[in-house]
C-alpha positions in Angstrom: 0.0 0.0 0.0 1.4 3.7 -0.5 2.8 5.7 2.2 -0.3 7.8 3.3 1.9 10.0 4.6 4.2 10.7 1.7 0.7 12.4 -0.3 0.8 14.8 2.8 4.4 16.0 2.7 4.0 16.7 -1.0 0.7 18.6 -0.6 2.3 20.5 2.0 5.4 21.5 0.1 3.2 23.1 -2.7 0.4 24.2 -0.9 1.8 27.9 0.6 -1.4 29.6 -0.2 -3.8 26.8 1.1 -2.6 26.5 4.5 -3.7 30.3 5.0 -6.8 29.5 3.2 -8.0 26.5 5.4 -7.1 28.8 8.7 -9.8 31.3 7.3 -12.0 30.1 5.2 -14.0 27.4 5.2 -17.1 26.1 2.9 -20.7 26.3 3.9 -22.4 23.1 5.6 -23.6 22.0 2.1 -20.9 23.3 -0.3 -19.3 26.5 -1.6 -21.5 26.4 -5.1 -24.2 28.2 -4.5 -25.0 32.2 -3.0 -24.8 32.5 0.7 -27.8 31.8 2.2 -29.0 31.9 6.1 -31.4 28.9 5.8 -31.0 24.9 4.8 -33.0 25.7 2.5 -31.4 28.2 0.6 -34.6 30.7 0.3 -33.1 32.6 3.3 -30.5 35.3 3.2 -28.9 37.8 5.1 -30.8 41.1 6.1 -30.0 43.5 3.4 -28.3 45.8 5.8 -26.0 42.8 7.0 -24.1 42.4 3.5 -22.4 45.1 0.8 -22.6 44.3 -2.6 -19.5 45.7 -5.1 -18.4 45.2 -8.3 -15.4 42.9 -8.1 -12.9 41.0 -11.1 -12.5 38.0 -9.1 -12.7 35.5 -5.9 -9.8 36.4 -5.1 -10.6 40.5 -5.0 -13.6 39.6 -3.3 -11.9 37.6 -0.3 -9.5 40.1 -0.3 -12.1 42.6 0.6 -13.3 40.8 3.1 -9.9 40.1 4.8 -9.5 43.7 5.2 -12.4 43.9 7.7 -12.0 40.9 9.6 -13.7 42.1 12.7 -16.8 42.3 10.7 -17.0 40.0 7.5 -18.1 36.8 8.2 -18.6 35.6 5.0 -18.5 36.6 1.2 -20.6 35.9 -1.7 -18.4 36.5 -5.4 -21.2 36.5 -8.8 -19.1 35.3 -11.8 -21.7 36.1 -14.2 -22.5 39.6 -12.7 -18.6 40.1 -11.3 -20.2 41.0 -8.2 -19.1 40.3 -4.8 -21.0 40.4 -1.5 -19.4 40.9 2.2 -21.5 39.7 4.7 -21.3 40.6 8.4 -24.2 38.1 9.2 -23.0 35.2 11.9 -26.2 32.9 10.6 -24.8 32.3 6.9 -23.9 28.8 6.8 -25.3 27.5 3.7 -25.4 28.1 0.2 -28.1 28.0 -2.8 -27.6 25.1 -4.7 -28.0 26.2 -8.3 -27.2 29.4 -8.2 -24.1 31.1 -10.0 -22.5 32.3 -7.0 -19.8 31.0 -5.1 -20.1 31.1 -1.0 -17.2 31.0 1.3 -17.1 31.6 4.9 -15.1 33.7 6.6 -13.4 32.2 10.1 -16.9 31.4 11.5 -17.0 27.5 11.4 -14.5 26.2 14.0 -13.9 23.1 14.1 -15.5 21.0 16.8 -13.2 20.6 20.0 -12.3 17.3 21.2 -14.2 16.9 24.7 -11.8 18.3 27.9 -11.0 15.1 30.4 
């Protein structure tokens, strides 16, 4: 059988950007295809007033925008079709909209569950 560990050293050699990525972002409950929704669902989504909505080029430029206020942003929304890109300062997005042409990413707000203190 292969060394399971060899796959890891040479996906950590090349991986410089996704180490940062897996600290702060992390994909909604059911998958990052879809627009950022507050509901299962996928019919809710944030208050209007808990999300702005900017033109942006890219996923990248729209995490980047996001990183810049991370006190607030909990979450961005980035619109290929429209190059559009929504921060959202709303704690409840967790899901996304299957279907829809946006791409969802979440912004430092799933941890991952703690092992249970002895």
């Amino acid at each position: 059988a292969p060394d399971p560990d060899f796959a890891l050293h040479v996906h950590d050699s090349d991986s410089g950007g996704r180490d940062v990525m897996n600290q702060l972002w992390s994909e909604p409950i059911n998958g990052r295809d879809g627009c950022c929704r507050t509901s299962s669902d996928g019919v809710q989504s944030g208050a209007r007033d808990s999300f702005t909505k900017r033109p942006a080029a890219s996923l990248d430029e729209c995490m980047a925008r996001c990183a810049t206020i991370p006190a607030e942003c909990t979450a961005i929304e980035f619109n290929k079709g429209r190059s559009s890109c929504e921060v959202h300062r709303s704690p409840d997005v967790a899901f996304s909209a299957p279907g829809t042409a946006c791409v969802c990413l979440l912004f430092r707000t799933l941890t991952p569950p703690q092992p249970p203190q002895p």
